[in-house]
C-alpha positions as CSV (number, residue, x, y, z in Angstrom):
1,X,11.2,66.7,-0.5
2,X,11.1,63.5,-2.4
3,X,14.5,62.6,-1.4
4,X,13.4,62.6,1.9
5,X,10.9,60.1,1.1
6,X,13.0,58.0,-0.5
7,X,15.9,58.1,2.7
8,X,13.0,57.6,5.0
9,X,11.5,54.5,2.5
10,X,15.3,53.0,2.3
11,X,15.7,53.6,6.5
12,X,12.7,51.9,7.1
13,X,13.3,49.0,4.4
14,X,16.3,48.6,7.0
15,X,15.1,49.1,10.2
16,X,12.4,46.3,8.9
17,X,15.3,43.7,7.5
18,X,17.0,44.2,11.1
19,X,13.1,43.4,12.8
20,X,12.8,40.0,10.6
21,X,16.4,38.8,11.0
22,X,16.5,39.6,14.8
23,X,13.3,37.6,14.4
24,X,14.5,34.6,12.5
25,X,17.4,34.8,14.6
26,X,15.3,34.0,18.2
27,X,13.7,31.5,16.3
28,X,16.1,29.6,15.3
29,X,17.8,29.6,19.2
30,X,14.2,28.3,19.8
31,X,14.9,25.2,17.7
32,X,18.8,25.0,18.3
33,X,17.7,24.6,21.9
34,X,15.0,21.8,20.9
35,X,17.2,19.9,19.0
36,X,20.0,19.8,21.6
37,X,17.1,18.9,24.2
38,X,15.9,15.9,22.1
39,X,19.5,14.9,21.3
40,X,20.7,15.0,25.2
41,X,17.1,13.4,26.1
42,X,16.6,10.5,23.4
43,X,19.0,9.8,21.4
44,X,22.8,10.9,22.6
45,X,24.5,11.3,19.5
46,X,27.4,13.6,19.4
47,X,27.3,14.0,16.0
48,X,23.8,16.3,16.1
49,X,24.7,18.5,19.1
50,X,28.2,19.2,16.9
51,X,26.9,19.4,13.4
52,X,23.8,21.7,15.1
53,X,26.3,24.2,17.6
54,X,28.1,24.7,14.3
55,X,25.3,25.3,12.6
56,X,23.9,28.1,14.9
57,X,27.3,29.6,15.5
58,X,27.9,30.8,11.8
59,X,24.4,31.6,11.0
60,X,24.3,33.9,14.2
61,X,27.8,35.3,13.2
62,X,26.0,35.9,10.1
63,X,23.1,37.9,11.2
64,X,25.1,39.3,13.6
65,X,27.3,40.7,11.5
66,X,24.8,41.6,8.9
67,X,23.1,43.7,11.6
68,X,26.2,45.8,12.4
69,X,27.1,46.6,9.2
70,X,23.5,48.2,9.0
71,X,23.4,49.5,11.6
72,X,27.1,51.2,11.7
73,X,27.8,51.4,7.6
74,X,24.3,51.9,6.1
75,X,21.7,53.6,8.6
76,X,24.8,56.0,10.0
77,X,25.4,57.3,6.8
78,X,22.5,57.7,5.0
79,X,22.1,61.2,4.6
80,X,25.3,61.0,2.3
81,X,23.2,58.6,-0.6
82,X,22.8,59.8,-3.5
83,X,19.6,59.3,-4.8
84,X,19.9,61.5,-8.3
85,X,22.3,59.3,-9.9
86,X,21.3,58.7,-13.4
């Protein structure tokens, strides 16, 4: 029984890391799409739009990434940990 706990616990510590990144992750479109706004709008410098795509791009590759190793290595196989290692 306590092992169940403790899957359930380490599923939902998951499930909840996938909720705050996916989160993060909307937010910071939000401001990606700000600063390219204010960039193409006032001031027209190449230099922000590239340094900020780039920017976006490998923290979304990160997340991204993060997710689906989660999602497809962690939460698939949970029922396999371990938990009386000692």
């Amino acid at each position: 029984m306590d092992i169940e706990i403790k899957r359930a616990e380490l599923q939902t510590k998951y499930n909840n890391w996938i909720k705050k990144n996916t989160r993060r992750l909307v937010i910071s479109f939000i401001a990606y799409i700000v600063i390219i706004l204010i960039n193409f709008l006032l001031l027209k410098k190449p230099k922000i739009t590239l340094f900020s795509s780039f920017l976006f791009f490998t923290y979304t590759v990160y997340v991204l990434s993060l997710i689906w190793f989660i999602k497809n290595k962690l939460i698939a196989n949970i029922d396999s940990v371990d938990f009386d290692v000692k």
